[in-house]
N, CA, C and O atoms as a Tinker XYZ file with bonds, in Angstrom:
   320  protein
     1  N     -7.185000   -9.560000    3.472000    73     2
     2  CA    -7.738000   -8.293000    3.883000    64     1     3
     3  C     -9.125000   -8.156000    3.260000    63     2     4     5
     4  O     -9.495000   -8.828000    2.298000    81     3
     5  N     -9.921000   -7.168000    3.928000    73     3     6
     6  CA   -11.405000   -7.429000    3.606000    64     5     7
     7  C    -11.612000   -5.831000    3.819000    63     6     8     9
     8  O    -10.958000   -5.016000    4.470000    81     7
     9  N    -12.638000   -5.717000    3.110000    73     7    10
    10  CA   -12.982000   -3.905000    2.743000    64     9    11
    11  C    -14.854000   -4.106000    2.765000    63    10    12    13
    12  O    -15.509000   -5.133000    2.591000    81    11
    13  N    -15.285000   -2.801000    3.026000    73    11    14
    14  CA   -16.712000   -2.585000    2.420000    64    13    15
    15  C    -16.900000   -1.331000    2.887000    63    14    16    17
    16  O    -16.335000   -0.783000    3.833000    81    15
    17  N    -17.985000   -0.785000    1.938000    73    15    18
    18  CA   -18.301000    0.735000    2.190000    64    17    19
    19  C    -18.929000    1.174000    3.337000    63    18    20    21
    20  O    -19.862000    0.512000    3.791000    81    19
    21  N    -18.531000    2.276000    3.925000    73    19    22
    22  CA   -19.268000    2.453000    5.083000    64    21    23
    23  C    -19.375000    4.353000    4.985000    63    22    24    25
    24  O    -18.454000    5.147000    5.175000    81    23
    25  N    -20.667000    4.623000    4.667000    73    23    26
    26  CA   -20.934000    5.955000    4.308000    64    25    27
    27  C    -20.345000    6.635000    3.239000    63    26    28    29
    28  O    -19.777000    7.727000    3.217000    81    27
    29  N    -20.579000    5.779000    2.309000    73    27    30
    30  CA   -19.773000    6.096000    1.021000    64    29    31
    31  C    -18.304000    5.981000    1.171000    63    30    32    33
    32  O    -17.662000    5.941000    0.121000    81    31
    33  N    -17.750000    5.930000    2.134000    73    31    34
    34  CA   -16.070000    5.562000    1.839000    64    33    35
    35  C    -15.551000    4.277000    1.809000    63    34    36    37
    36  O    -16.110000    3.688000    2.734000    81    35
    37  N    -14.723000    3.459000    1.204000    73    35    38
    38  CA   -14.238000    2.228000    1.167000    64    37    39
    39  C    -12.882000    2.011000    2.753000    63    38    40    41
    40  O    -11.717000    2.382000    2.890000    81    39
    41  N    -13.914000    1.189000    3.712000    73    39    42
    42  CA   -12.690000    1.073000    4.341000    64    41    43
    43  C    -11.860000   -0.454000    4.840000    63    42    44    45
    44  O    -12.392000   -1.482000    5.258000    81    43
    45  N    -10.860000   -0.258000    4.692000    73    43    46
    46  CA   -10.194000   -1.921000    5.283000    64    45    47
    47  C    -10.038000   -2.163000    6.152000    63    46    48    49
    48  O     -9.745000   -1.463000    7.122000    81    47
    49  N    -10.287000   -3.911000    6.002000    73    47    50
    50  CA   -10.363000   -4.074000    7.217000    64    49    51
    51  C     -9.121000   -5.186000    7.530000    63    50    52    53
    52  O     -9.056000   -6.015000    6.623000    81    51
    53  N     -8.057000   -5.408000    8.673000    73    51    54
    54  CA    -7.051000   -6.441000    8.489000    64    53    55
    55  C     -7.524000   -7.752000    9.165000    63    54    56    57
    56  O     -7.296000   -8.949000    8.985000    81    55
    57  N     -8.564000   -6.746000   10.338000    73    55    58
    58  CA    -9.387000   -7.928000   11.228000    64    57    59
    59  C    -10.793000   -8.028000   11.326000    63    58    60    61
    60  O    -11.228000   -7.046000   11.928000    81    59
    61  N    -11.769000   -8.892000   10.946000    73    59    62
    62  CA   -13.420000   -8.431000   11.239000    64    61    63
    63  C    -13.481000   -8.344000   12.439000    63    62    64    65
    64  O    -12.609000   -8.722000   13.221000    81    63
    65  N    -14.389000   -7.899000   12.678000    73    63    66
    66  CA   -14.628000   -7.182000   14.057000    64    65    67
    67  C    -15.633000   -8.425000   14.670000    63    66    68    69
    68  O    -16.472000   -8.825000   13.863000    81    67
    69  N    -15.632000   -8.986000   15.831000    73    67    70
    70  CA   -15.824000  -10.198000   16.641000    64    69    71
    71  C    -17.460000   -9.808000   16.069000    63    70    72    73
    72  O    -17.822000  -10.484000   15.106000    81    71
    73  N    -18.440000   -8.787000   16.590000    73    71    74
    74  CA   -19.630000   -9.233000   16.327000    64    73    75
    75  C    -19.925000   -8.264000   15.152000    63    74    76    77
    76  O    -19.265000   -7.267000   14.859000    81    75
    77  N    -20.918000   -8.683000   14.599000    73    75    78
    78  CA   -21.566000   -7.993000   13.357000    64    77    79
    79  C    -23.018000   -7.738000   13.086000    63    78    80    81
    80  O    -23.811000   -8.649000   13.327000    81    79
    81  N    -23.517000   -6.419000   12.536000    73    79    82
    82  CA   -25.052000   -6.684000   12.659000    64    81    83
    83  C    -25.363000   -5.928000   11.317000    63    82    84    85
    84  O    -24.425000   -5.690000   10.556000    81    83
    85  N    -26.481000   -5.591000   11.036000    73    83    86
    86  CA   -27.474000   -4.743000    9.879000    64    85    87
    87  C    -28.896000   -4.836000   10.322000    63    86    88    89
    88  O    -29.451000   -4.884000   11.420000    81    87
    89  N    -29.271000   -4.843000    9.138000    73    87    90
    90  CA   -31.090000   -4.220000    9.084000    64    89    91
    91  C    -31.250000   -5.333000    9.561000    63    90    92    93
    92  O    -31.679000   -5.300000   10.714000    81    91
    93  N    -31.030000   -6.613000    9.024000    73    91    94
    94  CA   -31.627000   -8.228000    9.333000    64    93    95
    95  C    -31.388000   -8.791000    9.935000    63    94    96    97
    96  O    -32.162000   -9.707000   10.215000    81    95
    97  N    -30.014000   -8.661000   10.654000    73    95    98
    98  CA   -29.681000  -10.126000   11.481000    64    97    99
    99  C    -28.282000   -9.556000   12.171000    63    98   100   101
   100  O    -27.635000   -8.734000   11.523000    81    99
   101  N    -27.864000   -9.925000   13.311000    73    99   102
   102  CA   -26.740000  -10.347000   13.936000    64   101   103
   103  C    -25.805000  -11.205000   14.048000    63   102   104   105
   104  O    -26.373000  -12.296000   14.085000    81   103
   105  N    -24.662000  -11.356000   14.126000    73   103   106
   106  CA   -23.856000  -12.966000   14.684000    64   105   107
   107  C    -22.620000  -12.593000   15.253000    63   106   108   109
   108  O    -21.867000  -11.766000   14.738000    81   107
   109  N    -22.389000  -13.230000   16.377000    73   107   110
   110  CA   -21.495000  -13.415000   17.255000    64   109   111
   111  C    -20.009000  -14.287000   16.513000    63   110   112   113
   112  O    -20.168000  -15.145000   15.644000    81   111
   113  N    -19.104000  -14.025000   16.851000    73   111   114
   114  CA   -17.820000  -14.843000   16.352000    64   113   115
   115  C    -17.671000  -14.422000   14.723000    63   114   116   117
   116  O    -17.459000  -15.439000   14.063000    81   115
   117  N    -17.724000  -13.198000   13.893000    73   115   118
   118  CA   -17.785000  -12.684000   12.831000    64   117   119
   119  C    -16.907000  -13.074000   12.177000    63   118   120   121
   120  O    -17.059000  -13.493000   11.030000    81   119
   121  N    -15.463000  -12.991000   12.978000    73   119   122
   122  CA   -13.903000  -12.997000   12.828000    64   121   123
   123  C    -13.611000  -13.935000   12.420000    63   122   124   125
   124  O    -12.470000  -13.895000   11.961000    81   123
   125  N    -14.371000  -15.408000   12.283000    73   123   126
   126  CA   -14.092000  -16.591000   12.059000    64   125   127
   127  C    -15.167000  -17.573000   10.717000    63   126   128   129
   128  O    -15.198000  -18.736000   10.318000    81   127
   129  N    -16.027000  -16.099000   10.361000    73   127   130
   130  CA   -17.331000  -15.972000    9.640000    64   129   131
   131  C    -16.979000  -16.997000    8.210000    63   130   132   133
   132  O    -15.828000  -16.790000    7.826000    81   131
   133  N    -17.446000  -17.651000    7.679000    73   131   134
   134  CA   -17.290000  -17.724000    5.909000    64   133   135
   135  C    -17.171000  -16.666000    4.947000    63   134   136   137
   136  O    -17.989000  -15.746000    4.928000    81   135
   137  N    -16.271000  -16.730000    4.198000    73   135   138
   138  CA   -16.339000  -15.318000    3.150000    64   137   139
   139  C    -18.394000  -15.102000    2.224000    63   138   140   141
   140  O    -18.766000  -14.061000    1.682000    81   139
   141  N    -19.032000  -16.050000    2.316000    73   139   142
   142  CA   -20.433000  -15.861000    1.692000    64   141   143
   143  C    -20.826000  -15.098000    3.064000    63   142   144   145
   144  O    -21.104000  -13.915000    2.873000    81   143
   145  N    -20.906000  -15.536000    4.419000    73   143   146
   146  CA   -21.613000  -14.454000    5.550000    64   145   147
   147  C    -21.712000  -13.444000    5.342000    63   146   148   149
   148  O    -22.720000  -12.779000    5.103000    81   147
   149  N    -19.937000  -12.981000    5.446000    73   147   150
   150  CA   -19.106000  -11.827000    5.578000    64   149   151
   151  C    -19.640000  -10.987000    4.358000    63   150   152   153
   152  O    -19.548000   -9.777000    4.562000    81   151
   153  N    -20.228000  -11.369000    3.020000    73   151   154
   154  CA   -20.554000  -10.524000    2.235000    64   153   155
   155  C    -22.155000  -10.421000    2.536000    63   154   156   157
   156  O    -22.718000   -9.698000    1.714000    81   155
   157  N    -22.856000  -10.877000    3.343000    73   155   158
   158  CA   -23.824000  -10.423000    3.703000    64   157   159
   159  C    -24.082000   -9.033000    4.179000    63   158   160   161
   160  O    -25.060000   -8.304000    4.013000    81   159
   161  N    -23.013000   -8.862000    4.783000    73   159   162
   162  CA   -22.697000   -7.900000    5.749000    64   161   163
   163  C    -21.372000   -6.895000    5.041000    63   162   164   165
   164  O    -20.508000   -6.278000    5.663000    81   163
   165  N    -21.512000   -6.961000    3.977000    73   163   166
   166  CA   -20.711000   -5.580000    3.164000    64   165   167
   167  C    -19.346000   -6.490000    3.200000    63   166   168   169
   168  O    -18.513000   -5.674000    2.807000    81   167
   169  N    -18.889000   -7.283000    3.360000    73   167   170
   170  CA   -16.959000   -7.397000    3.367000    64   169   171
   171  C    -16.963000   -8.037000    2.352000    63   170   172   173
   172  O    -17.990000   -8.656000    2.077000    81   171
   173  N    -16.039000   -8.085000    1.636000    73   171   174
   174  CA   -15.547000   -8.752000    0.183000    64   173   175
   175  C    -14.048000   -8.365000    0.678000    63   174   176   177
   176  O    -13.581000   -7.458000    1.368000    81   175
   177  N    -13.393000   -9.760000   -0.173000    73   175   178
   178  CA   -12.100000   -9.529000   -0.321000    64   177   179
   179  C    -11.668000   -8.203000   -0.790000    63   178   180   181
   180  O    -12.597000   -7.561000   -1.278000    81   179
   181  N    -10.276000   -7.472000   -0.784000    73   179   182
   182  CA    -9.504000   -6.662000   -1.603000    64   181   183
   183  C     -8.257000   -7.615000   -2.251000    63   182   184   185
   184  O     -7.480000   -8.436000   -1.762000    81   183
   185  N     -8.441000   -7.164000   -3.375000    73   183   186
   186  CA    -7.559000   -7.481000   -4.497000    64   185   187
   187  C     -6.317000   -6.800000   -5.213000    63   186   188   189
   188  O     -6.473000   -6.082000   -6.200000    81   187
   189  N     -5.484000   -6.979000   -4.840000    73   187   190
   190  CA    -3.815000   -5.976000   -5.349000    64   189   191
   191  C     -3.364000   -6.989000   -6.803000    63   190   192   193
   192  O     -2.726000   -8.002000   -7.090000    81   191
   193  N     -4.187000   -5.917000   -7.425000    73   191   194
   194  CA    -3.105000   -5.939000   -9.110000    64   193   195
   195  C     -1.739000   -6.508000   -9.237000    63   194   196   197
   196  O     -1.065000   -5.709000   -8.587000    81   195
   197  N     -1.079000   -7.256000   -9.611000    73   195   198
   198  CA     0.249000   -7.231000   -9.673000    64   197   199
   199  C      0.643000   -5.712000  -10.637000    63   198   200   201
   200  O     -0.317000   -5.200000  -11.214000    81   199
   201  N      1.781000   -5.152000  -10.762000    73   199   202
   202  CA     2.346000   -3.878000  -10.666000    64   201   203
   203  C      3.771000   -3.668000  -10.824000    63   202   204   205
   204  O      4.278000   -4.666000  -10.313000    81   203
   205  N      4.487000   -3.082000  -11.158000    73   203   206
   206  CA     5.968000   -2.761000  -11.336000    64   205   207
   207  C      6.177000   -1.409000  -10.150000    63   206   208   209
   208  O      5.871000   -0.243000  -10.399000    81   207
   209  N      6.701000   -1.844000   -8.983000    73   207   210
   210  CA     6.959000   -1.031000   -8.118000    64   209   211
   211  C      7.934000    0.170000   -8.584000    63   210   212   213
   212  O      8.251000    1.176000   -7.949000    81   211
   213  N      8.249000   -0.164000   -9.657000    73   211   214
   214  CA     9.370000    1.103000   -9.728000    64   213   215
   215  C      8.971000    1.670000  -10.775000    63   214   216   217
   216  O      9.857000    2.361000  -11.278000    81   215
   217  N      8.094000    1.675000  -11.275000    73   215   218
   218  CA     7.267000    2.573000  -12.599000    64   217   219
   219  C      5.945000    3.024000  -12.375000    63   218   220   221
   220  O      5.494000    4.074000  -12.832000    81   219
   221  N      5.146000    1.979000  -11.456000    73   219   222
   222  CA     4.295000    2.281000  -11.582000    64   221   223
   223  C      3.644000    2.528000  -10.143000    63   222   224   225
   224  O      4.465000    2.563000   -9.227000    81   223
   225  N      1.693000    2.786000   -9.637000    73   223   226
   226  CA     1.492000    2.587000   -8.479000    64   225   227
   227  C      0.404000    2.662000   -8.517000    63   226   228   229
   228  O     -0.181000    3.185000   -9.465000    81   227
   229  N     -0.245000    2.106000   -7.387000    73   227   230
   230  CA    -1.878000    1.648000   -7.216000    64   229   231
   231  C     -2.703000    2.913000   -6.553000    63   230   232   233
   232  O     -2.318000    3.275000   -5.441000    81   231
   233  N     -3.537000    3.437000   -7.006000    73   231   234
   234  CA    -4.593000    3.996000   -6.031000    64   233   235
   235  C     -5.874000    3.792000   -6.341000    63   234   236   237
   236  O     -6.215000    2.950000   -7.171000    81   235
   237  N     -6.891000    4.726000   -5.546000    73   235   238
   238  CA    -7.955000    4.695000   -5.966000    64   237   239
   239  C     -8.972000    3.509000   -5.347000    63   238   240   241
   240  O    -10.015000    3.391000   -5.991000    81   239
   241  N     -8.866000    2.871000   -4.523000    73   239   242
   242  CA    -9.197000    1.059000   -3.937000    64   241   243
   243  C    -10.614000    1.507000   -4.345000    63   242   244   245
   244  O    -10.965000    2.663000   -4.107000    81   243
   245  N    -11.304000    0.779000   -4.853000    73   243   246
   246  CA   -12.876000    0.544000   -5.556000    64   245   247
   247  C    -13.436000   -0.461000   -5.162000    63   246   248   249
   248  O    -12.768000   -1.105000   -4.354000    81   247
   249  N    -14.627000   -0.952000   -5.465000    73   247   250
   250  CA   -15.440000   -2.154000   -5.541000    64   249   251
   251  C    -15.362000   -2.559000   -6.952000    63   250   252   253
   252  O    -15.316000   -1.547000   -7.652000    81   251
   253  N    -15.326000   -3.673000   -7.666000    73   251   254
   254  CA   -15.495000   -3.986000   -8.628000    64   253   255
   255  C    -16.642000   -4.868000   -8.931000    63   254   256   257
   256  O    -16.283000   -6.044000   -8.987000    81   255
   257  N    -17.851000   -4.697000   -9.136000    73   255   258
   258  CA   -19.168000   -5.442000   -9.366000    64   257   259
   259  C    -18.872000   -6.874000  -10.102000    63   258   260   261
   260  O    -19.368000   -7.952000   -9.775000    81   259
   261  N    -18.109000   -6.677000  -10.986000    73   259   262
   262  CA   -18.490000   -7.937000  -11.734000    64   261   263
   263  C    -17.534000   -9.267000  -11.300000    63   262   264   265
   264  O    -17.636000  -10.472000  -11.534000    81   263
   265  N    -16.484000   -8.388000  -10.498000    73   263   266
   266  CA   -15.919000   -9.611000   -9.645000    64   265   267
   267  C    -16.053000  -10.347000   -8.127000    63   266   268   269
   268  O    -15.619000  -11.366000   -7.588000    81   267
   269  N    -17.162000   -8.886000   -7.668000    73   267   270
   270  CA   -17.614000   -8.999000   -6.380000    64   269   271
   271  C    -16.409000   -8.683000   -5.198000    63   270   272   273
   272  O    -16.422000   -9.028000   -4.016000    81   271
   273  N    -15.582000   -8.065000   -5.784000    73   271   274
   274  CA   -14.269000   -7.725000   -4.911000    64   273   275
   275  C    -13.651000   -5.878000   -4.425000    63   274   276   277
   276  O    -14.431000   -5.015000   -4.827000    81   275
   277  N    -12.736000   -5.482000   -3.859000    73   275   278
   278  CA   -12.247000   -4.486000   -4.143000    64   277   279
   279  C    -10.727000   -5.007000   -4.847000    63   278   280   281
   280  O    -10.239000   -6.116000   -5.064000    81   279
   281  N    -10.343000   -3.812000   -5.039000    73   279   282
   282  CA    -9.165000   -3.666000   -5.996000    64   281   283
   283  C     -8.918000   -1.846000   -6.421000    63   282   284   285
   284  O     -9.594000   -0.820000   -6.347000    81   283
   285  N     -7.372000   -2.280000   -6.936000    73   283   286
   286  CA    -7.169000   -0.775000   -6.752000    64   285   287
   287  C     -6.741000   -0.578000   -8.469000    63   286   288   289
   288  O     -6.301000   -1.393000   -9.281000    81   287
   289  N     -7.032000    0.646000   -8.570000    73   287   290
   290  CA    -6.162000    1.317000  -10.209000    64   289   291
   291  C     -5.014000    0.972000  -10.208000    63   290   292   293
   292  O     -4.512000    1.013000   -9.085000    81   291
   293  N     -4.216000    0.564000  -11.177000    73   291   294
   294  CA    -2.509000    0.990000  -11.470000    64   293   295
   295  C     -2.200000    2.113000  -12.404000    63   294   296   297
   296  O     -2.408000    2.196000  -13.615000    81   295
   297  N     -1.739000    2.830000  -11.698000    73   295   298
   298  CA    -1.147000    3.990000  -12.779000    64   297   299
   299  C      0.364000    4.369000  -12.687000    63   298   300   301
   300  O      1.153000    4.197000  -11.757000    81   299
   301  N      0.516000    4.850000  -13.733000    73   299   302
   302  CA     2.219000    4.771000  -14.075000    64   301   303
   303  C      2.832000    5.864000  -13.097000    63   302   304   305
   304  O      1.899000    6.438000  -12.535000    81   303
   305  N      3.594000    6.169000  -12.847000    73   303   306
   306  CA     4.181000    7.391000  -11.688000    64   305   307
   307  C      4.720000    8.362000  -12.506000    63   306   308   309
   308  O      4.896000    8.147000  -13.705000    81   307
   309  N      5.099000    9.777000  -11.791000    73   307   310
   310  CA     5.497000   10.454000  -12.560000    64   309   311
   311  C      6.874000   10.612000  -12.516000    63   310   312   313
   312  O      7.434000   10.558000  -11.421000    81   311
   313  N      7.637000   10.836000  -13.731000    73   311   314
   314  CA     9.031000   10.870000  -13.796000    64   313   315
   315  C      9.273000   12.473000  -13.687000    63   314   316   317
   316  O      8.709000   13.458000  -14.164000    81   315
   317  N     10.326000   12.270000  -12.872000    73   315   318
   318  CA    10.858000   13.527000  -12.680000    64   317   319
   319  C     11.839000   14.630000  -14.021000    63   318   320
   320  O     12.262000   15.744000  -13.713000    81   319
């Protein structure tokens, strides 16, 4: 799965979208792109924490700079 910001919100993506463009350049067949293209053009992987489904839970999906990825918080849940 692949994410990048689009008007300040982080959104995912499951499929790139066939064509792609920006300020600089275009390309046809996106969907089949190299992950270096694809970050030309805002997509970076997303990254899921491993986690304890029954204690704990992910939110928050971010960019993380120094890994060049998204990824989400883990935080503990609340007990009733």
């Amino acid at each position: 799965m692949k994410a990048r910001l689009e008007n300040g919100k982080v959104v995912k993506y499951n499929t790139i979208p066939n064509i792609l463009s920006n300020s600089s350049k275009s390309i046809t067949n996106a969907n089949v792109a190299s992950d270096e293209v694809l970050e030309e053009f805002g997509f970076f992987n997303v990254v899921v924490p491993e986690y304890n489904l029954e204690t704990q839970a992910i939110n928050n999906l971010h960019f993380s700079p120094t890994g060049n990825y998204f990824t989400y918080d883990v935080v503990e849940k609340e007990t009733e």
